[in-house]
C-alpha positions in Angstrom: 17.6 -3.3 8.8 14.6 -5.5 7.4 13.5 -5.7 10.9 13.6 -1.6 11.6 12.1 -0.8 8.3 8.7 -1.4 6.7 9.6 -2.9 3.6 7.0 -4.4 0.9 6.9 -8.0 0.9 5.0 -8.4 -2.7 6.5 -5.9 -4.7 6.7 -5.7 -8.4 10.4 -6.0 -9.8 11.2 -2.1 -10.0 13.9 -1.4 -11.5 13.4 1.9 -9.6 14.3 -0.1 -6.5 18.1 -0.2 -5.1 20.2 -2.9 -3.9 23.4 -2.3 -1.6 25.1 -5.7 -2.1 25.5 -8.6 -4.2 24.0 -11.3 -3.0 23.5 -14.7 -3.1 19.4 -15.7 -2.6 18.8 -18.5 -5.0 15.6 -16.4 -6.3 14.6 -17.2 -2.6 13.1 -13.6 -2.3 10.4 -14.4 -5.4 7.0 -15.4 -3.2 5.0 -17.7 -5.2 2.9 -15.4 -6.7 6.2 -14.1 -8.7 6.8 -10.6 -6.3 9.6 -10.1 -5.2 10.0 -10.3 -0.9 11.6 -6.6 -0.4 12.3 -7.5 3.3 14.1 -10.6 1.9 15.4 -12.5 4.6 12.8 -11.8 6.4 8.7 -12.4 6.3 6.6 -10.9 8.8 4.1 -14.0 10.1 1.4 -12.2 12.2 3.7 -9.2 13.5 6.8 -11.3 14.1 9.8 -12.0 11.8 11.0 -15.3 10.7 13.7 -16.1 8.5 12.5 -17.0 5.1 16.0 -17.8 3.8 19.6 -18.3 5.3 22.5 -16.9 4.7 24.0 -18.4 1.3 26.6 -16.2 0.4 27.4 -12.3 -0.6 30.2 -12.0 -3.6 32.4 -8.8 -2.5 32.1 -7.3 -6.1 29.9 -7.4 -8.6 27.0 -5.6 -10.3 26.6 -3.6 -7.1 29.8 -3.8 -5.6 30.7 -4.3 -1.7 27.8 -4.6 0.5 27.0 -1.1 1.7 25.2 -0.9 5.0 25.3 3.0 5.8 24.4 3.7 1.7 21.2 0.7 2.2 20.2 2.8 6.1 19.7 5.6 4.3 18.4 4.7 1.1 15.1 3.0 3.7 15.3 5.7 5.4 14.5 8.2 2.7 12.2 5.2 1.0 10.4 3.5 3.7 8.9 4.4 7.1 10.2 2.5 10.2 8.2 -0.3 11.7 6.6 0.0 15.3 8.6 -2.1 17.5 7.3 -1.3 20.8 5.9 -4.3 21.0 9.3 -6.1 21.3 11.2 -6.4 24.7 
């Protein structure tokens, strides 16, 4: 969904912000500037994704419970505005 949606890269840490999992990032989605990567895994490098981090781990329960993927759709949805992909084949 980080690829679909137009989320901020270097955004403050709102607390007005949700998160639909628990995971594991190492503080890999702080940039060095101290925002926080909103896209996190992702970075966009001149209108193309790359990885900025791998997959390190998700803990089923926690602060924010079981990952919910419908609950974080439509949360973007209602938040963010969907990024022009007709450029992709």
């Amino acid at each position: 969904m980080r690829v679909v949606f137009e989320l901020p890269e270097h955004a403050s840490n709102d607390a007005n912000w949700s998160s639909f999992g628990c995971w594991l990032t190492m503080k890999t989605e702080y940039n060095n500037d101290g925002t926080i990567n909103r896209a996190w895994p992702i970075a966009w490098n001149h209108g193309n994704p790359c990885l900025v981090s791998g997959c390190l781990g998700i803990q089923g329960f926690g602060r924010y419970g079981r990952y919910g993927a419908a609950d974080e759709f439509l949360y973007f949805r209602s938040k963010c505005a969907f990024r022009d992909l007709s450029s992709f084949k």
